[in-house]
N, C-alpha and C positions, 0 to 999 in steps of 0.2 A: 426337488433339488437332486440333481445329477449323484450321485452318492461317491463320486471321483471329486467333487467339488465337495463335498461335505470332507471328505477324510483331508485334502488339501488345507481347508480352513481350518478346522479342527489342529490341523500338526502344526500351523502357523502361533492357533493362538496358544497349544503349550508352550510352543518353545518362547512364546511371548512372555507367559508366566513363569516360567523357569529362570529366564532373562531379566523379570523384575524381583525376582526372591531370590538371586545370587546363587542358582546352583551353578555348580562345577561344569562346565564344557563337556568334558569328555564324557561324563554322566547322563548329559542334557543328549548327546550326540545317541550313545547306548539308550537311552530308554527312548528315544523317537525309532528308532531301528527297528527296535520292539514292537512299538506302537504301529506302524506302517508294516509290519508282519498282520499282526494282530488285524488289521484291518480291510486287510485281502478280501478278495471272494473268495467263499467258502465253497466245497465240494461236497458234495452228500450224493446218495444212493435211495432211491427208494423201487424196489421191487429189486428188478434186474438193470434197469439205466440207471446210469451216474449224470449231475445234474453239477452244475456251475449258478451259485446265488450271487447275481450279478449287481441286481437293484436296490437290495437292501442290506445292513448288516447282518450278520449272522443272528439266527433266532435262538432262544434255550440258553443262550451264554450272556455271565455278567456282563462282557465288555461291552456291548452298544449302549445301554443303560448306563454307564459309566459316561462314554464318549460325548453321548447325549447331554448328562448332565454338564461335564465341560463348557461344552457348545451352549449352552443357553447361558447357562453362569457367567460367563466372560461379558455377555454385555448387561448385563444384571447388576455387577459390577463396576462396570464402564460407565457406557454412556444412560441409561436407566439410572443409578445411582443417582448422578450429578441432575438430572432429570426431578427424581422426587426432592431430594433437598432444595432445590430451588424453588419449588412449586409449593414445598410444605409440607407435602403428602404422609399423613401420620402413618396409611395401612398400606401395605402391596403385597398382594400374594399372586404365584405364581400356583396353578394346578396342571399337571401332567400324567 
């Protein structure tokens, strides 16, 4: 996955959950601003060239790990949920 298309989805489905837990607009509006900072390409150096990480999130930092978890969560939630309840399913475990 395109990692333009991950951050896209990902900012859709906060503001989805922000939208179903009544946070305040304006709050919702600042902390996605945030978050689509946060999710840049990152820059880095190693030797003497400077380098542009285009592909993937940034490495060594909490946030992807964070984002990550979002993005799987949301349908875990969703459509997975309604999934095992109907089927009965006593166990689901997700490993990552």
């Amino acid at each position: 996955m395109c990692l333009e298309v991950f951050v896209r989805e990902l900012l859709e489905i906060i503001e989805i959950v922000f939208y179903q837990n009544g946070l305040v607009v304006e709050l919702n509006q600042e902390i996605i601003k945030h978050l689509k900072i946060k999710a840049q390409p990152n820059y880095f150096q190693y030797k003497y060239a400077q380098y542009i990480q285009e592909e993937v999130l940034a490495l060594g930092v909490p946030t992807p790990s964070i984002f990550t978890e979002i993005y799987l969560k949301y349908p875990e939630n969703t459509k997975i949920f309604n999934i095992l309840t109907k089927h009965h399913v006593v166990v689901y475990v997700r490993y990552v």
